[in-house]
Steps between C-alpha positions, in 0.01 A plus 500: 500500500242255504249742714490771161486204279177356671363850519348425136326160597160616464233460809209228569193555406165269530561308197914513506685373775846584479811348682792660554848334512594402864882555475754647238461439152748458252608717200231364262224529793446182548441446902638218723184499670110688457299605824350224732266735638162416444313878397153442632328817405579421135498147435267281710230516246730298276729290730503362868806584686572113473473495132716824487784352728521169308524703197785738610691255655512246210609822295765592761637151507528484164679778445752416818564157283640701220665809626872514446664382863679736740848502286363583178301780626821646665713395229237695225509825704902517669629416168233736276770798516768329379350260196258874434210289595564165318530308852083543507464256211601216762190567717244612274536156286360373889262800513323458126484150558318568854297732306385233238426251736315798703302563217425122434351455867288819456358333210398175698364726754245692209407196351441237826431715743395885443323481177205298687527814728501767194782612582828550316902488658755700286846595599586848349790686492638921539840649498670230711194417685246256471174391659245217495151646403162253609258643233097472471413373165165457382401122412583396176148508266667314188533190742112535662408478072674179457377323770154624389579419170644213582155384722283587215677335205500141717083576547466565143726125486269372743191653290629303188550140643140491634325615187691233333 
């Protein structure tokens, strides 16, 4: 099922890089694993395959720390039929909380490493699908004008203490 549900993940594109999930995902979409293959054509202008790799597999390690181990996962879909689909709450509490800590790392990554870069990591989600999207963004103005700002209110400072 998972090859029609990944039929809607849209295509790259210059400024979006998407990653598809490497393996099955799980009722909500949420993927045990995203794509370690570095997509040349699209993203070198905004990462090195280096930079790319340590990315993906900080994000894949994260979410291997968190998904639900080998028993739940069985135990969520043998039993599904019989409890009418109650036995999934016991491995999506491990999947939500892999997705929040998911989403936690992808907001290091924006704000360390990829915002220097103008670019932007999201994780997005379809009908029981998902995909990491790396996303040109155009630099922020607002913070130029404060540093500007900034630099000419400690000259006008500066301006004051000599005349005096």
């Amino acid at each position: 099922m998972d090859c029609l549900f990944n039929l809607q993940i849209p295509k790259s594109t210059k400024n979006r890089v998407i990653v598809p999930p490497a393996s099955k995902t799980f009722i909500n979409g949420m993927a045990n694993s995203y794509s370690m293959k570095y997509p040349s054509e699209y993203i070198s202008s905004m990462l090195n395959s280096t930079d790319f790799l340590n990315i993906m597999q900080d994000i894949n390690e994260n979410i291997c720390s968190f998904w639900p181990c080998c028993f739940c996962h069985t135990f969520g879909y043998g039993c599904a039929l019989c409890t009418l689909g109650l036995s999934f709450f016991g491995p999506y509490i491990c999947i939500s909380e892999a997705q929040e800590h998911l989403e936690q790392r992808i907001r290091y990554w924006n704000r360390t490493f990829l915002a220097a870069r103008n670019v932007k990591l999201s994780l997005n989600f379809g009908c029981s699908t998902s995909w990491l999207c790396f996303e040109r963004v155009e630099p922020d103005k607002s913070l130029e004008m404060v540093v500007i700002k900034e630099s000419e209110g400690s000259s006008e400072t500066g301006n004051e203490d000599s005349a005096n």
